[in-house]
C-alpha positions as CSV (number, residue, x, y, z in Angstrom):
1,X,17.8,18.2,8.0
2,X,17.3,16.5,10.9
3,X,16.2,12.6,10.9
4,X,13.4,11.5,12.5
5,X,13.8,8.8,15.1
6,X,11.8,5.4,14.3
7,X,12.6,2.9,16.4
8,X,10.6,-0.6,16.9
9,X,7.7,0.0,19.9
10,X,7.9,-3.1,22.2
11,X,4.6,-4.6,23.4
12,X,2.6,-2.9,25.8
13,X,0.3,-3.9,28.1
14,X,-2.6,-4.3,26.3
15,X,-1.8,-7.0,23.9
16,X,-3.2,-7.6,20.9
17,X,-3.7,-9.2,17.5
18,X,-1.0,-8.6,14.9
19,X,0.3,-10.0,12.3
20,X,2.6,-9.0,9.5
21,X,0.5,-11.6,6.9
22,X,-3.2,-10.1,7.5
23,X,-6.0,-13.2,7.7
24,X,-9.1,-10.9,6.8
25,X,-10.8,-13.5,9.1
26,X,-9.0,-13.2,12.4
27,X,-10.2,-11.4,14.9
28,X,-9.0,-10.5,18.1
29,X,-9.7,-13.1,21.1
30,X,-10.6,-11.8,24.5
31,X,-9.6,-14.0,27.6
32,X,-12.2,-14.6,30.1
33,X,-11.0,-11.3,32.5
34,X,-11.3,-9.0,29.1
35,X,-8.1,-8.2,28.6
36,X,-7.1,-8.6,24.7
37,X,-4.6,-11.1,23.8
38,X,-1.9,-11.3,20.5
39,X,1.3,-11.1,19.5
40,X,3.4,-9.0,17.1
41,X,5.1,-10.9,14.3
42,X,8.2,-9.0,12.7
43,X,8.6,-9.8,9.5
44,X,11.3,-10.7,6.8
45,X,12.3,-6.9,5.7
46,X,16.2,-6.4,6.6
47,X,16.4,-2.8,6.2
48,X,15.3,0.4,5.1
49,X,17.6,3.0,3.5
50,X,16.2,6.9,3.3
51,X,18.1,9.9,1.9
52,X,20.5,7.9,-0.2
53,X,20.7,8.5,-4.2
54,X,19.2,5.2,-5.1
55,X,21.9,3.8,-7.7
56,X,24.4,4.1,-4.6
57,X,22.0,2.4,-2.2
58,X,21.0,-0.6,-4.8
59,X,25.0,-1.4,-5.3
60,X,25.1,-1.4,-1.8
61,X,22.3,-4.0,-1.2
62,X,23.7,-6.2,-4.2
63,X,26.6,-6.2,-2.5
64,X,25.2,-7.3,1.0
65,X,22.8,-9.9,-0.4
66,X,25.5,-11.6,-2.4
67,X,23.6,-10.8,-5.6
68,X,25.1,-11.8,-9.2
69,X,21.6,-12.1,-11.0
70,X,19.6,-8.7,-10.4
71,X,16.4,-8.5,-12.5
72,X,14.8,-4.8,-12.7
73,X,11.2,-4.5,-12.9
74,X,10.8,-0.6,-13.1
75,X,8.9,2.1,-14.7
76,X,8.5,2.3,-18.3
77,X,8.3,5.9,-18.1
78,X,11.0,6.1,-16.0
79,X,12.8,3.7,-18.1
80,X,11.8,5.7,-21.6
81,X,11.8,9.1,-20.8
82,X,14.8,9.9,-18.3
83,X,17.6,8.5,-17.5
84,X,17.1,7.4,-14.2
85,X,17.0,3.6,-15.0
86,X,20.0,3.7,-17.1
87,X,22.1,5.2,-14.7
88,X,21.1,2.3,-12.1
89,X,21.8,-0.4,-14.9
90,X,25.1,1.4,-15.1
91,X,25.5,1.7,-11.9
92,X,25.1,-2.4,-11.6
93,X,27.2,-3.3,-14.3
94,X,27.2,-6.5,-15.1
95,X,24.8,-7.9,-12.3
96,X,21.7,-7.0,-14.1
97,X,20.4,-9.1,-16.4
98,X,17.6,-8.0,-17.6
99,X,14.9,-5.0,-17.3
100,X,11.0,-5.3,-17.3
101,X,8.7,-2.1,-18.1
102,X,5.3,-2.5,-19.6
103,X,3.4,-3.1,-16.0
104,X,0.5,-1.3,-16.3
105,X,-2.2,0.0,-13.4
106,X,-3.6,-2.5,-10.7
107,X,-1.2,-5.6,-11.5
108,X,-2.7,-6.8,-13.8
109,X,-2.8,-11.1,-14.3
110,X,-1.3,-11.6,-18.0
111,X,2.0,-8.8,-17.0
112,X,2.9,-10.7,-13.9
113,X,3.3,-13.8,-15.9
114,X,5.4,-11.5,-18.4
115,X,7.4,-10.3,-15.8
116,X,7.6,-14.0,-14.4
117,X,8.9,-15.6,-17.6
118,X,11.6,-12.9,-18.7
119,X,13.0,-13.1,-14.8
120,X,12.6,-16.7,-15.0
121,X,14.8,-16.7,-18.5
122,X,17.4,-14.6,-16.7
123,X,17.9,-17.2,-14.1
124,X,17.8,-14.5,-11.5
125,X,18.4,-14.5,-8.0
126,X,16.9,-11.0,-6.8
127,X,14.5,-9.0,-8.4
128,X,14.9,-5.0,-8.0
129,X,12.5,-2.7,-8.6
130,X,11.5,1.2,-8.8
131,X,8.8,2.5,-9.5
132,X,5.2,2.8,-8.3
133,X,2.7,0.6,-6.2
134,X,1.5,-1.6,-9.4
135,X,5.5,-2.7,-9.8
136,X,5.9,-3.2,-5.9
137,X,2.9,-5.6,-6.1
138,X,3.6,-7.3,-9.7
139,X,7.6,-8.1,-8.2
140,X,5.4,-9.6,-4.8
141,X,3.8,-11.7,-7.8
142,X,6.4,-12.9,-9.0
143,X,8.7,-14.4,-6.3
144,X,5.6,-16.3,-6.0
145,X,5.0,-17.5,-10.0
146,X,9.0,-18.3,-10.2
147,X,8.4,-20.4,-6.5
148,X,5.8,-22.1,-7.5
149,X,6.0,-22.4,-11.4
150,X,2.9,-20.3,-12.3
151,X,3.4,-19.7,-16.0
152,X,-0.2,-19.1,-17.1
153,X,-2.7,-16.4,-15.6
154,X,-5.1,-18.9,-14.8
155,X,-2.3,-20.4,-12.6
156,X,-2.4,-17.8,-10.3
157,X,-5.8,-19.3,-8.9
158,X,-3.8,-21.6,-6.8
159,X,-1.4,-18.8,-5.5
160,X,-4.4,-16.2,-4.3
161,X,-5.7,-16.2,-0.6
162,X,-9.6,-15.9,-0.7
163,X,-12.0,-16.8,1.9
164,X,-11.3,-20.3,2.9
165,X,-7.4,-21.7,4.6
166,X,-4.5,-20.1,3.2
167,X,-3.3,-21.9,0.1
168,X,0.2,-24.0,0.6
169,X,2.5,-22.1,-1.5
170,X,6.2,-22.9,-1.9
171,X,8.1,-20.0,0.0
172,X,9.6,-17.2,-2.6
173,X,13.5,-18.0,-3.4
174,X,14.2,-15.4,-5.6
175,X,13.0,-11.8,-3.1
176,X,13.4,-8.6,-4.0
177,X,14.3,-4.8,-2.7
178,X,11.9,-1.8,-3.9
179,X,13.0,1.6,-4.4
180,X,9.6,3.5,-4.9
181,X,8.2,6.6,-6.7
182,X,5.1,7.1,-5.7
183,X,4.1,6.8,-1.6
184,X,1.6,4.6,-1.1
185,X,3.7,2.2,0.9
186,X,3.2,-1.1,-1.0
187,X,6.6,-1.9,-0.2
188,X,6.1,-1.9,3.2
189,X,3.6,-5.3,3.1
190,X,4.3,-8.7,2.6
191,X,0.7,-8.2,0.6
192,X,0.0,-8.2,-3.2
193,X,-3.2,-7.0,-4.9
194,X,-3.0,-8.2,-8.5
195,X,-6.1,-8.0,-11.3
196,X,-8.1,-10.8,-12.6
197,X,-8.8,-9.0,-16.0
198,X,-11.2,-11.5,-16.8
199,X,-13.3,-11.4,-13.5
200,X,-12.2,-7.4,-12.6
201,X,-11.7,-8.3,-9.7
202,X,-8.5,-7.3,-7.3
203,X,-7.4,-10.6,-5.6
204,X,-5.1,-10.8,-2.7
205,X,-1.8,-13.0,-2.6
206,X,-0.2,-13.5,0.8
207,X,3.1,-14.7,2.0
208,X,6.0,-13.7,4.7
209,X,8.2,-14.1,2.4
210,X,6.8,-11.6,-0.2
211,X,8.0,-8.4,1.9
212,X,10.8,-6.7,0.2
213,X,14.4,-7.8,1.8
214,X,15.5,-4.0,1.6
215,X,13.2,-0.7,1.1
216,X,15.6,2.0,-0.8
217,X,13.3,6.0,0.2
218,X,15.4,8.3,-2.3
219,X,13.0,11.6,-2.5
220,X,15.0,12.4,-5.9
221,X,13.3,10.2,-7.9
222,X,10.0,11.6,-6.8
223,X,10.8,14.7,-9.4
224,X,10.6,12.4,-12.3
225,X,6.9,11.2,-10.3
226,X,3.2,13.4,-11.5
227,X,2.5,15.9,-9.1
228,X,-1.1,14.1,-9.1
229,X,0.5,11.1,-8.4
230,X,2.5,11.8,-6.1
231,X,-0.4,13.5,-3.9
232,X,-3.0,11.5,-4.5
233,X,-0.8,8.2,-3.3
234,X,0.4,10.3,-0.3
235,X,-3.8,10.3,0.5
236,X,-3.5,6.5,0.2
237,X,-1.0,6.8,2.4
238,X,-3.1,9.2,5.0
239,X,-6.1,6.9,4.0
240,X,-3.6,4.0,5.8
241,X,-3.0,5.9,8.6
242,X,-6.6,6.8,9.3
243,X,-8.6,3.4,8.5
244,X,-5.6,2.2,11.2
245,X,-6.4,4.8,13.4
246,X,-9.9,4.1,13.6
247,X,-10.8,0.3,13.4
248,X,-11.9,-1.0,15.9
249,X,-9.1,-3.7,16.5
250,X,-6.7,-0.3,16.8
251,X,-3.6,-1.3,18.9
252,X,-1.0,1.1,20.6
253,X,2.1,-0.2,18.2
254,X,-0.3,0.3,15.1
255,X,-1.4,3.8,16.9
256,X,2.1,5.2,17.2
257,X,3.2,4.8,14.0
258,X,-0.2,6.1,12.3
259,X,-0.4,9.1,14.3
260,X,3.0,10.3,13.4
261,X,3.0,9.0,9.9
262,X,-0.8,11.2,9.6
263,X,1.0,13.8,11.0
264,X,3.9,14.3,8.7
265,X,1.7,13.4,5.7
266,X,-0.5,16.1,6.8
267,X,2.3,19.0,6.9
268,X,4.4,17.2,4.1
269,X,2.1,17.2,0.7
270,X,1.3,20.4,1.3
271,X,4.8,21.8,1.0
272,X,5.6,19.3,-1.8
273,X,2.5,21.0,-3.9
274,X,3.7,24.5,-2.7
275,X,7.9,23.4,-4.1
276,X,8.0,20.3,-5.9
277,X,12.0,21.2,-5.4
278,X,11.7,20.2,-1.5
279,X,13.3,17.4,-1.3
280,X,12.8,17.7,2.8
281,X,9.2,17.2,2.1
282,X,9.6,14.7,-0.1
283,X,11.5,12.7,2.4
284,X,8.9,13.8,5.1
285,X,6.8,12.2,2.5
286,X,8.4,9.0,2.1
287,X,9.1,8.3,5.9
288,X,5.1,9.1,6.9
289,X,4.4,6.9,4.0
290,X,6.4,4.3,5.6
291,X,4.8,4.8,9.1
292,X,1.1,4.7,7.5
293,X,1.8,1.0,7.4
294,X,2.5,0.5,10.8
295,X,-1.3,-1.0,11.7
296,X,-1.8,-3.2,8.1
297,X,1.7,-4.9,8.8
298,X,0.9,-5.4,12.5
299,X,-2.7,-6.7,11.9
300,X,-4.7,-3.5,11.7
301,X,-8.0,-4.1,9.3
302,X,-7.9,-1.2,7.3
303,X,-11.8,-0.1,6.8
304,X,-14.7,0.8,3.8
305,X,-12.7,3.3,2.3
306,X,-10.2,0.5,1.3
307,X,-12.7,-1.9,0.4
308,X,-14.6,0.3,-2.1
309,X,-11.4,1.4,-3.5
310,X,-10.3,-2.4,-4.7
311,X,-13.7,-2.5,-6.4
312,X,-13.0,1.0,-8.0
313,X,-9.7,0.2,-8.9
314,X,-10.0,-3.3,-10.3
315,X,-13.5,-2.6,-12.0
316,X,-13.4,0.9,-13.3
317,X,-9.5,1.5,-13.9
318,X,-9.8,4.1,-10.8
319,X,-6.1,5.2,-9.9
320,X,-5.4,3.6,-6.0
321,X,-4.8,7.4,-5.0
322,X,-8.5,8.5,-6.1
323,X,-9.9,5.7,-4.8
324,X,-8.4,7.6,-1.0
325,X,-9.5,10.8,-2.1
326,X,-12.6,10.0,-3.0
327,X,-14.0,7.6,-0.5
328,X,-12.0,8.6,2.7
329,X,-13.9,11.6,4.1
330,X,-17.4,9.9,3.1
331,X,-16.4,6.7,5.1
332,X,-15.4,8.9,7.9
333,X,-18.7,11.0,8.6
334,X,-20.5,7.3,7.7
335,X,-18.7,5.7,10.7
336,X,-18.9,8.7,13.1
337,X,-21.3,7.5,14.9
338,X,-19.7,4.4,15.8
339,X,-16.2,5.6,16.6
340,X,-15.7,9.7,17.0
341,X,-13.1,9.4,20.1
342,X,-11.1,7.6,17.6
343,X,-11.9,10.2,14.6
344,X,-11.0,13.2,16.9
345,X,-7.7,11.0,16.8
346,X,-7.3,11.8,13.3
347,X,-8.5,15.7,13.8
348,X,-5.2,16.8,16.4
349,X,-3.0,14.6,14.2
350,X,-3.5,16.8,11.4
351,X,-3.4,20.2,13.2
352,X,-7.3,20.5,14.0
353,X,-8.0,19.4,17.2
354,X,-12.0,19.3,18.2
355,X,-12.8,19.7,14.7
356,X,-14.9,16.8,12.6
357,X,-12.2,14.8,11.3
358,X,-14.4,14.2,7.9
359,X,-14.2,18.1,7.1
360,X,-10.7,18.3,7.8
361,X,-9.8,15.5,5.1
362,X,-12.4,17.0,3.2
363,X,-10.4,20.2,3.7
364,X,-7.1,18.6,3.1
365,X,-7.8,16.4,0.2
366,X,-9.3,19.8,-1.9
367,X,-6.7,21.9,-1.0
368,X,-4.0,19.3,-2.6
369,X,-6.1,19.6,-5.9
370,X,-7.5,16.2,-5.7
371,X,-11.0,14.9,-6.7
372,X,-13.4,14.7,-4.5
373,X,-16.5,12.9,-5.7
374,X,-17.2,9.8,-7.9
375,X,-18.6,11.7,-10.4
376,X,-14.7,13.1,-10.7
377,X,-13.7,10.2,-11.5
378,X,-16.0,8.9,-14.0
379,X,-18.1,6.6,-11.6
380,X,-21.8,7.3,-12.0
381,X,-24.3,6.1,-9.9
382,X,-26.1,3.7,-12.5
383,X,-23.0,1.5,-11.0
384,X,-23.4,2.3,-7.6
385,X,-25.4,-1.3,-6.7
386,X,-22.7,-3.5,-8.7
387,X,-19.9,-2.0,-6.6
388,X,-22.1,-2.2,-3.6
389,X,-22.3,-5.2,-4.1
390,X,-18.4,-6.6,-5.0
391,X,-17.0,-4.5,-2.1
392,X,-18.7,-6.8,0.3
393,X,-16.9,-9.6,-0.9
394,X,-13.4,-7.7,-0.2
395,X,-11.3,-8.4,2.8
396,X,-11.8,-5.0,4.1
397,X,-15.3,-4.1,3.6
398,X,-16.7,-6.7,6.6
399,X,-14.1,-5.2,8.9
400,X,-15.6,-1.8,8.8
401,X,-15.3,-0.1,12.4
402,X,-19.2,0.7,12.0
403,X,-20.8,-2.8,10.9
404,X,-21.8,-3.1,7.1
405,X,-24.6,-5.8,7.2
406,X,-24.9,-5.5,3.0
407,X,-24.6,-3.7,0.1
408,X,-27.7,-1.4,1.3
409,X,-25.3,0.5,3.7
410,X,-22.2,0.5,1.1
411,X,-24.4,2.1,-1.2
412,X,-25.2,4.7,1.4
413,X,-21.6,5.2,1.7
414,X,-21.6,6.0,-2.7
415,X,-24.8,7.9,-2.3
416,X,-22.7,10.2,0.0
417,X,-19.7,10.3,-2.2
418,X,-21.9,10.6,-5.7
């Protein structure tokens, strides 16, 4: 197989805002001659392995981070029903102390503090983890519960950003380094979405620091992964690519890496669908999955579809996948109006140029066996206002590349998808 090239862009001439800790409020600042101004932070990850079997690849990283106090947070399936995770614990020997498993969906509050207290008990000095987007984000948590002695879920107030100044958190000691099973790139982001069960909301905690040291892409492990899961978080992957594609504070760095990440997304699930055995896909997978991120970590605003998905998620137990699937094409023929030199974009990336970009994800999404409509998904319109209504108060929805005044025009958005 041959390996991609992905090499760091440099800054072009047409700067911009980026950032890889996204303030939902920023915006970018034009200079009195028009021309955009920013900067591109890069962030704290080391390295990124891809190909490697992953027990190989974490003794490796152990062994380069000085590691004598590795605490697994990993998938309890994975964990119960294969033997995946005792081959890794083998594979560290004595170094891991300890194993977590009983995360469920969306991060919840109460199993971050779980998963706080038994890594905390351990006394360890990294955290490792593999498995899917909801153990990404609940290790995130953590480095910042053991950092800053969270021990109850109520104490995660202080450690969430929310509208106002970013809250003074202690920096994580104890990092971490994700191997991943599902693809929708979590462990590309120095961002974790974790669930207020008592509020349902999906609340956003921010720091540098919270970016995994070392990202390990073995496309083995995705055999062990659902076939729906595995598609429908490669959409969230897409859904990255195109929300990045098509805001309105797009960038050329953030542009490069979507395009090509949409691009081998776009010939990649298919094949993985058609031969769950193709491991080249998976990878091809994994790597897009991995390039989708390029405009969120370098200050991209991702859009509606991403908005109304943290209220589908948090609220109504909607997996992050279907919240992509369901929303994406609906957001894109909503916006049309207001950006389709940007959607055609999207079109020639995934193999249809002049084509409406909302018919070929429409296309695209079906054809991988994935739902298509709220009603799908259980949603019915009875709750179409309350959601309206919460996704305005996400980061994402107010950043929409066609302006959302209120809830009126989200619910158009629902209306489409119902």
């Amino acid at each position: 197989m041959t390996k991609p090239d992905i090499a760091s862009s440099g800054m072009t001439s047409r700067n911009f805002s980026a950032n890889l800790s996204v303030n939902p409020a920023a915006k970018p600042v034009d200079t009195e001659d028009g021309v955009q101004t920013g900067r591109v932070i890069f962030g704290a990850m080391d390295e990124v392995v891809f190909g490697r079997p992953a027990s190989e690849a974490i003794v490796e990283q152990l062994d380069r981070l000085g590691a004598k106090r590795a605490f697994l947070m990993v998938s309890g399936t994975l964990n119960r029903q294969t033997d995946v995770i005792e081959n890794i614990r083998r594979a560290m020997g004595p170094r891991c102390v300890g194993t977590f498993d009983a995360m469920p969906p969306h991060t919840p509050r109460a199993a971050v503090i779980a998963a706080s207290e038994q890594a905390r008990a351990t006394d360890a000095d990294l955290i490792v983890t593999v498995g899917g987007g909801s153990i990404t984000d609940g290790a995130k948590a953590v480095q910042l519960c053991l950092a800053n002695n969270a021990r109850r879920p109520e104490d995660i107030d202080r450690l969430r950003s929310g509208a106002g100044p970013a809250p003074q958190l202690a920096p994580p000691v104890v990092r971490q380094i994700s191997v991943p099973t599902t693809i929708a790139g979590g462990e590309f982001t120095s961002i974790a979405g974790v669930t207020n069960e008592k509020t349902r909301v999906k609340e956003a905690l921010r720091h540098p620091l919270l970016i995994p040291r070392a990202t390990i892409l073995d496309p083995r492990l995705g055999a062990h992964t659902p076939e729906w899961l595995w598609l429908s978080t490669g959409i969230r992957a897409v859904d990255h690519c195109v929300e990045g594609i098509c805001s309105r504070e797009a960038h050329p760095y953030g542009d490069a890496h979507a395009l090509k990440g949409l691009s081998m997304l776009a010939q990649a699930l298919p094949r993985v669908k058609a031969d769950a055995a193709d491991l080249d896909a998976r990878l091809d997978c994994q790597i897009g999955t991995w390039l989708s991120t390029g405009p969120l970590a370098s200050g991209v605003p991702m859009g509606a579809s991403h908005g109304i998905g943290y209220v589908l998620g948090a609220e109504f137990g909607v997996p992050h996948g279907h919240t992509s699937c369901v929303m994406l094409p609906s957001v894109m023929r909503w916006n049309k109006s207001a950006n389709a030199e940007r959607q055609a974009l999207v079109s020639a990336a995934m193999g249809h140029p002049g084509e409406d970009a909302g018919d070929v994800l429409d296309r695209f999404i079906r054809g991988l066996g994935m739902p298509r409509s709220l009603r799908e998904v259980k949603v019915g319109a009875e709750h179409f206002d309350r959601i309206a209504q919460a996704a305005m108060a996400t980061p994402w929805v107010p950043r929409n590349p066609r302006p959302i005044e209120g809830p009126a025009q989200v619910r158009e958005i629902l209306d489409m998808t119902a």
